[in-house]
KEKE-3310 file (N, C-alpha, C; in steps of 0.2 Angstrom, whole numbers, plus 5000, padded with zeros to 4 digits):
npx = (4171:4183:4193:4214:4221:4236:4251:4261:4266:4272:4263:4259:4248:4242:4250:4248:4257:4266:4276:4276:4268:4269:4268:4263:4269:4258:4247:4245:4250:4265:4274:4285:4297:4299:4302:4314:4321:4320:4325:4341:4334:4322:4308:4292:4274:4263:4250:4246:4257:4266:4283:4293:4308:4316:4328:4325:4315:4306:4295:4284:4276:4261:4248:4234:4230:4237:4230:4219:4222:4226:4209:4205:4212:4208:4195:4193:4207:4208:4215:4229:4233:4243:4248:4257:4262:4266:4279:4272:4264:4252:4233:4229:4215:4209:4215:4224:4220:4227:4242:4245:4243:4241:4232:4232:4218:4222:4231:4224:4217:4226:4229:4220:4219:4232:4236:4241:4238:4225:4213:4214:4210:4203:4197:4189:4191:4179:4169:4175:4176:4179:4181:4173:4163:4157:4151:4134:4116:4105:4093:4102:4089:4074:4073:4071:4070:4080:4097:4099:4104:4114:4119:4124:4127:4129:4134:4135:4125:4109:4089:4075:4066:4071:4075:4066:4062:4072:4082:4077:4081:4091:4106:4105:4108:4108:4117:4123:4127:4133:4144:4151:4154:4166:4173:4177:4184:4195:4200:4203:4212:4221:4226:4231:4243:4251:4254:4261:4272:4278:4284:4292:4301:4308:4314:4321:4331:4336:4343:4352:4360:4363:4373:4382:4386:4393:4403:4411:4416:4422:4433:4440)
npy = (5857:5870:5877:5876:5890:5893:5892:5906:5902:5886:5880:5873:5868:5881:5878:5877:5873:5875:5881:5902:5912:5924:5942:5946:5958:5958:5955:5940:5927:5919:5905:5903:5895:5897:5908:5910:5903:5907:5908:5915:5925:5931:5929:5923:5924:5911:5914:5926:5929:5938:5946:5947:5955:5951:5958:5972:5973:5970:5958:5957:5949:5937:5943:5943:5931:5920:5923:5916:5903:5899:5900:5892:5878:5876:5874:5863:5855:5853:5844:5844:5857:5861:5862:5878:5882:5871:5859:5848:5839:5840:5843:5858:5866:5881:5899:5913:5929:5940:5935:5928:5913:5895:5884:5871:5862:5861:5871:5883:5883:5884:5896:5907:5906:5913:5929:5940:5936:5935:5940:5940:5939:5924:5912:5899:5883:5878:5890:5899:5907:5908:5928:5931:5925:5930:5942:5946:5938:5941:5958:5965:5974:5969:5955:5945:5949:5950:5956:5962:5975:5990:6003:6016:6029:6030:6018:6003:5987:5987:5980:5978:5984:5994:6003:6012:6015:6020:6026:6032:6042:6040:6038:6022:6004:5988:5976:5967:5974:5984:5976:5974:5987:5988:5977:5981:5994:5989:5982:5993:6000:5989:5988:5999:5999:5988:5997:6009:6000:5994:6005:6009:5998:6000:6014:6011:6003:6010:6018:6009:6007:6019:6020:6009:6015:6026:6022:6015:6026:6031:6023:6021)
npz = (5261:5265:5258:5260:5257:5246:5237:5226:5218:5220:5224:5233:5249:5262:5278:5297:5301:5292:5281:5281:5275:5262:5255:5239:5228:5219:5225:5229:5236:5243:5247:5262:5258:5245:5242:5251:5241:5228:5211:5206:5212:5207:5207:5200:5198:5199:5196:5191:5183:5184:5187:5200:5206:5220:5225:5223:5229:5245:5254:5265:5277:5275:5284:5284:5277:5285:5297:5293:5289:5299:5306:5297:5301:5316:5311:5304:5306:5321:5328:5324:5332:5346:5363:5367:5379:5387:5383:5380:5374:5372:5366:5359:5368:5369:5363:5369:5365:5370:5373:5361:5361:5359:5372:5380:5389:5402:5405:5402:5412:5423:5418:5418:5432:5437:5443:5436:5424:5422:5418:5404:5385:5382:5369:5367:5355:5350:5350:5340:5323:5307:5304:5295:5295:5307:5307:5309:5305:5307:5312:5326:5333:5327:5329:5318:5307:5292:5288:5276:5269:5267:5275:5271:5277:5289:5290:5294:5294:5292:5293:5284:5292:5299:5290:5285:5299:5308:5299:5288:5282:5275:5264:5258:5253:5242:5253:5242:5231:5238:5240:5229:5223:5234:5231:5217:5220:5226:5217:5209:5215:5216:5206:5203:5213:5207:5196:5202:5207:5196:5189:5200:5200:5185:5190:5199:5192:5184:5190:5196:5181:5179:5190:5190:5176:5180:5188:5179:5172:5181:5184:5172)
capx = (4176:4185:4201:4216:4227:4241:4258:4256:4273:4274:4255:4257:4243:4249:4249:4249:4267:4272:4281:4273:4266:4272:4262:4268:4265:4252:4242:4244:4253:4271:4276:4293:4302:4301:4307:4323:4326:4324:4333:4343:4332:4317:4297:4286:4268:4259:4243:4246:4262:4270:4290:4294:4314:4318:4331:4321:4307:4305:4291:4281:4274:4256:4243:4228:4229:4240:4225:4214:4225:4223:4204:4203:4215:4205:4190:4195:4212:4209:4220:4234:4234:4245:4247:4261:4263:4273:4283:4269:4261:4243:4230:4225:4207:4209:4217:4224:4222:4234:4247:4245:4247:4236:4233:4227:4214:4226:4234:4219:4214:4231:4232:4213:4219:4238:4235:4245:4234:4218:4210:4218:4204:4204:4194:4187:4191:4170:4168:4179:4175:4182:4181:4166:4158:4155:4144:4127:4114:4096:4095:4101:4084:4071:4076:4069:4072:4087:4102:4102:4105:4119:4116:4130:4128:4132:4142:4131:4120:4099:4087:4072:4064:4075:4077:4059:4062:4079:4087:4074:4083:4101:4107:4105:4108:4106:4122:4128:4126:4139:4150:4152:4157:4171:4177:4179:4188:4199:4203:4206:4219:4228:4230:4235:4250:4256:4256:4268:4276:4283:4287:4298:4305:4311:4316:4329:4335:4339:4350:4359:4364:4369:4378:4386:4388:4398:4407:4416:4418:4428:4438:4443)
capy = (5860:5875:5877:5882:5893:5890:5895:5906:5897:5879:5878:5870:5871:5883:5875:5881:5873:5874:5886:5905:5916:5931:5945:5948:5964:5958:5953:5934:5924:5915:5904:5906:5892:5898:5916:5910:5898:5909:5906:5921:5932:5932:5925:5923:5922:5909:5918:5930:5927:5943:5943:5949:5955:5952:5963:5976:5973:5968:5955:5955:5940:5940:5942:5939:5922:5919:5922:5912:5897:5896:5898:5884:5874:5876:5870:5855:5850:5854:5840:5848:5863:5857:5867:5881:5883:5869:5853:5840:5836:5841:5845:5863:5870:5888:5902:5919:5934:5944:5932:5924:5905:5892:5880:5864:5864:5860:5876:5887:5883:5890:5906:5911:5909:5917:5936:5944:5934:5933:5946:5941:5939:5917:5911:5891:5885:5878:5895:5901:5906:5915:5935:5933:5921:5932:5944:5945:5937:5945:5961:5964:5976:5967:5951:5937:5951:5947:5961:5963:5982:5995:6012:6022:6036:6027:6013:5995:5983:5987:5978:5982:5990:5998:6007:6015:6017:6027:6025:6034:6051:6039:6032:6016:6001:5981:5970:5963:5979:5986:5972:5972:5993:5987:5976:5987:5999:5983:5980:6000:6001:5983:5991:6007:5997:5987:6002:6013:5995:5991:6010:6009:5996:6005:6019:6008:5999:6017:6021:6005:6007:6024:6019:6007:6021:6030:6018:6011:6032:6032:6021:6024)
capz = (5266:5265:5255:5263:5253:5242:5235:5220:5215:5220:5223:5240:5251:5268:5283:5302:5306:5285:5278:5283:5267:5260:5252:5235:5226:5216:5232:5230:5240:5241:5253:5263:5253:5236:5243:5252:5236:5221:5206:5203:5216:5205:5209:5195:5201:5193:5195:5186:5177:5183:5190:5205:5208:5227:5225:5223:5234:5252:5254:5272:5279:5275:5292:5283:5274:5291:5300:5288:5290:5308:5308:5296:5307:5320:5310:5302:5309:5327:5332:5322:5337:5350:5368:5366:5384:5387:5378:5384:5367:5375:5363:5363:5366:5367:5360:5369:5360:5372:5374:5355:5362:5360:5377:5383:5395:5412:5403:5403:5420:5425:5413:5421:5439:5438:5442:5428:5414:5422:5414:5396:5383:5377:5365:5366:5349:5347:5348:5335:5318:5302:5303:5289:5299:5314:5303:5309:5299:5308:5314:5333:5337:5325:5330:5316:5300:5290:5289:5268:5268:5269:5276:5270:5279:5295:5289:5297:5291:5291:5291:5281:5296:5303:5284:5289:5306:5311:5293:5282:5277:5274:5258:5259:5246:5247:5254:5237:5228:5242:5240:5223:5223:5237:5225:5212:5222:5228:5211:5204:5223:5217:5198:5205:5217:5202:5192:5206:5209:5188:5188:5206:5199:5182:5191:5201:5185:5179:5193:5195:5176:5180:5194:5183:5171:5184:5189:5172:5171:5185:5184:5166)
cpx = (4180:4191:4207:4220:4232:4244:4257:4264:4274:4266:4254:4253:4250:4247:4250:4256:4271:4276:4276:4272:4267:4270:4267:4264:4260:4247:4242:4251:4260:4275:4284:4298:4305:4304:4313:4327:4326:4327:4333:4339:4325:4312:4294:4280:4265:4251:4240:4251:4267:4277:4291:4304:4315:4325:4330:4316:4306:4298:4292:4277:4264:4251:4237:4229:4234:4234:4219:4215:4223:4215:4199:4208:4211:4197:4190:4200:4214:4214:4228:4238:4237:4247:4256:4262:4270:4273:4278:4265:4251:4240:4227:4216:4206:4214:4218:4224:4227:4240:4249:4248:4240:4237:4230:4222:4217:4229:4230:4218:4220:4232:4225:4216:4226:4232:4236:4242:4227:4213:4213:4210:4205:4200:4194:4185:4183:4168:4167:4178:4178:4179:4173:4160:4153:4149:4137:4121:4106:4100:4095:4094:4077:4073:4076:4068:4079:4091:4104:4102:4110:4117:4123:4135:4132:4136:4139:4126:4113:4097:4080:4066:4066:4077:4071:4059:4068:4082:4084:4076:4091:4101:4108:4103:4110:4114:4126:4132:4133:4145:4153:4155:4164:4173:4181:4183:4193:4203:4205:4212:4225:4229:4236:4242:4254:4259:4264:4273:4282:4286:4294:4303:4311:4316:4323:4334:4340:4344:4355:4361:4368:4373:4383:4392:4395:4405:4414:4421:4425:4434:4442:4449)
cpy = (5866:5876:5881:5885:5891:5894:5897:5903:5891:5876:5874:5871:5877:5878:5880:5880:5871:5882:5895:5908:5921:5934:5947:5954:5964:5956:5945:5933:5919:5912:5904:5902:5892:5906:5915:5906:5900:5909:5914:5928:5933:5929:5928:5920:5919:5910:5922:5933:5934:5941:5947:5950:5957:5955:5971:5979:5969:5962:5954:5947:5945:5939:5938:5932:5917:5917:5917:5907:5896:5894:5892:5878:5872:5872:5865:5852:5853:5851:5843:5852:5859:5864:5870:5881:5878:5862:5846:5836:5837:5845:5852:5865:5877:5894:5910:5926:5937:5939:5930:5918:5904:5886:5875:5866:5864:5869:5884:5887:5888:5897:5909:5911:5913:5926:5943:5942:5931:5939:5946:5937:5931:5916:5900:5889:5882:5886:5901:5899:5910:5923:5937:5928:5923:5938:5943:5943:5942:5950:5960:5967:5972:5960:5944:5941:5950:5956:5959:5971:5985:5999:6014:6027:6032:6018:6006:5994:5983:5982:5980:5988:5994:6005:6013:6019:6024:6029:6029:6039:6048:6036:6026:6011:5991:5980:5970:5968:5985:5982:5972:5981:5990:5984:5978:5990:5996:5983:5985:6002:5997:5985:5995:6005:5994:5992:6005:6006:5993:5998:6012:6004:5995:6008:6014:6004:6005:6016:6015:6003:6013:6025:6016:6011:6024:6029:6017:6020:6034:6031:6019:6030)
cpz = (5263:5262:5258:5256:5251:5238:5228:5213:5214:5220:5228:5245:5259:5274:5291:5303:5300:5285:5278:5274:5268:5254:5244:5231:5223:5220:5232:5235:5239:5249:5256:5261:5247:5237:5245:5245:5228:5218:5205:5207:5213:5205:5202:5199:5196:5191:5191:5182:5179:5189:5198:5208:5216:5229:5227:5228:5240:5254:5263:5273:5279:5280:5288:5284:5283:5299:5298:5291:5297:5311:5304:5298:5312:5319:5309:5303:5317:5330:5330:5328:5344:5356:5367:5373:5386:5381:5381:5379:5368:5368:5366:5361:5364:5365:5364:5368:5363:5372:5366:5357:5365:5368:5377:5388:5402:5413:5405:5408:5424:5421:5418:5429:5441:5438:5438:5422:5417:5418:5405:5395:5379:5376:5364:5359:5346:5347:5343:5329:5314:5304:5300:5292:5304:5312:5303:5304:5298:5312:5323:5335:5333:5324:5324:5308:5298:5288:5280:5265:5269:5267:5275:5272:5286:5296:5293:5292:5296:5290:5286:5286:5298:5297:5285:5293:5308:5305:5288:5277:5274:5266:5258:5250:5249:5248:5248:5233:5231:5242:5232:5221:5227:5233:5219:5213:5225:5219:5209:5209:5221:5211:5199:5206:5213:5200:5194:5207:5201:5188:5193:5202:5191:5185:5194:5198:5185:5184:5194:5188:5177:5184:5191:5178:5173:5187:5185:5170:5175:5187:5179:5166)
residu = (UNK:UNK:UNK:UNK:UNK:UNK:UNK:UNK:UNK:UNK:UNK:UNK:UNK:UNK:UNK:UNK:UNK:UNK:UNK:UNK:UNK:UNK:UNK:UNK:UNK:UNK:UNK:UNK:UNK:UNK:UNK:UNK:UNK:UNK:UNK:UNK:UNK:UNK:UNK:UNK:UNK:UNK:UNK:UNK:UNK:UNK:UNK:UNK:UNK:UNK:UNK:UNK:UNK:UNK:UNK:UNK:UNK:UNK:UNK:UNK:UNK:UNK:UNK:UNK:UNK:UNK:UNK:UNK:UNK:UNK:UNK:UNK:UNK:UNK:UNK:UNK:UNK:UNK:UNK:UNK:UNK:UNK:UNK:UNK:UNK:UNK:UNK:UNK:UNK:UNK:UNK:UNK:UNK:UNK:UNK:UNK:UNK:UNK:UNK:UNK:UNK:UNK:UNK:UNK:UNK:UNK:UNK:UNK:UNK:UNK:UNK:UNK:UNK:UNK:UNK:UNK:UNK:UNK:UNK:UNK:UNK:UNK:UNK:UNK:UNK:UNK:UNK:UNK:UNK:UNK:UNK:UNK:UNK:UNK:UNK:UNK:UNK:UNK:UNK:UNK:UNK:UNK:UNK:UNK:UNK:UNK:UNK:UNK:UNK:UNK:UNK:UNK:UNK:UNK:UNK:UNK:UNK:UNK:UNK:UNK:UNK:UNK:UNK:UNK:UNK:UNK:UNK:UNK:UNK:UNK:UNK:UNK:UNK:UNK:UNK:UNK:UNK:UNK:UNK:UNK:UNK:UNK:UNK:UNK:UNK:UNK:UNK:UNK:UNK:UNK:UNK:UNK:UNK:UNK:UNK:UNK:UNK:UNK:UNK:UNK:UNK:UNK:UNK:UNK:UNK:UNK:UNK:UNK:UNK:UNK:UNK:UNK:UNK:UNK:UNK:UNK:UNK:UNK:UNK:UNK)
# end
């Protein structure tokens, strides 16, 4: 089974109705209990040891793992999902993208036939999978060949005939071999954000000592 995520503080997993996660600059995760309750203002990630002064720095709530959490919610504690609509404790089935509220089925029947939300796009949670799930495996015109290629030029997944066929003048390279460049350039982008993030947070040492500075100056 699929692990859900966890605080890179307290190490508690997240849950859909626990405490929400919040993105810290080193790209891990903190959940919203160890950010209203730091000692002194300060998060140490235990991930990667680095500190974090919320004085400093503003921390968002993070969608990913937010969205993660919900689709293994949905996978293995469905019963968890209860209908948002109303206070009836009904188990939900499906999921509104436009509204973002999950329903029961008595719920759904009425969202399809109101005139103002029959046209909204919901999703039945058997049908619903992670992001990375939805990722074709064969291709769509050669039906029974498997999709282990990236064309570059035009940015989709090939199959081997298709590299032949319409794809033959493009730069093309396998699946993994493209996934493993992304990472890379994942990893040289999260260097890069510490980097500007220890230097931002220098820089605003500096001035609040020489506001300090200015301060003792002035009132001297």
């Amino acid at each position: 089974m699929d692990d859900f995520p966890k605080c890179s503080v307290c190490q508690q997993q997240f849950t859909l109705n626990g405490p929400d996660p919040y993105l810290l600059p080193c790209l891990h995760a903190v959940c919203e209990t160890c950010v209203t309750s730091a000692a002194g203002g300060v998060i140490s990630c235990s991930t990667c040891q680095k500190e974090v002064n919320l004085t400093d720095t503003t921390l968002q709530k993070d969608a990913v793992r937010q969205k993660k959490i919900f689709h293994l919610t949905v996978k293995h504690r469905p019963t968890e999902l209860l209908c948002t609509n109303e206070d009836d404790g009904n188990q939900a089935v499906c999921w509104c993208l436009d509204c973002e509220e999950v329903f029961c089925e008595n719920c759904q029947n009425m969202h399809s036939s109101v005139k103002l939300t029959r046209s909204h796009v919901v999703q039945n949670f058997c049908d619903m999978e992670p992001t990375a799930s939805n990722i074709p495996k064969f291709c769509s015109i050669h039906k029974y060949d498997p999709l282990y290629l990236f064309d570059k030029s035009c940015k989709i997944l090939i199959c081997a005939r298709c590299r032949f066929e319409d794809h033959a003048d493009h730069e093309v390279e396998k699946v993994d071999v493209a996934a493993e460049t992304v990472t890379e350039q994942l990893g040289y982008h999260k260097n890069e954000l510490s980097t500007l993030q220890t230097r931002h947070q220098a820089y605003m040492q500096s001035i609040r000592q020489g506001t300090e500075i200015t301060d003792e100056t002035h009132n001297s």
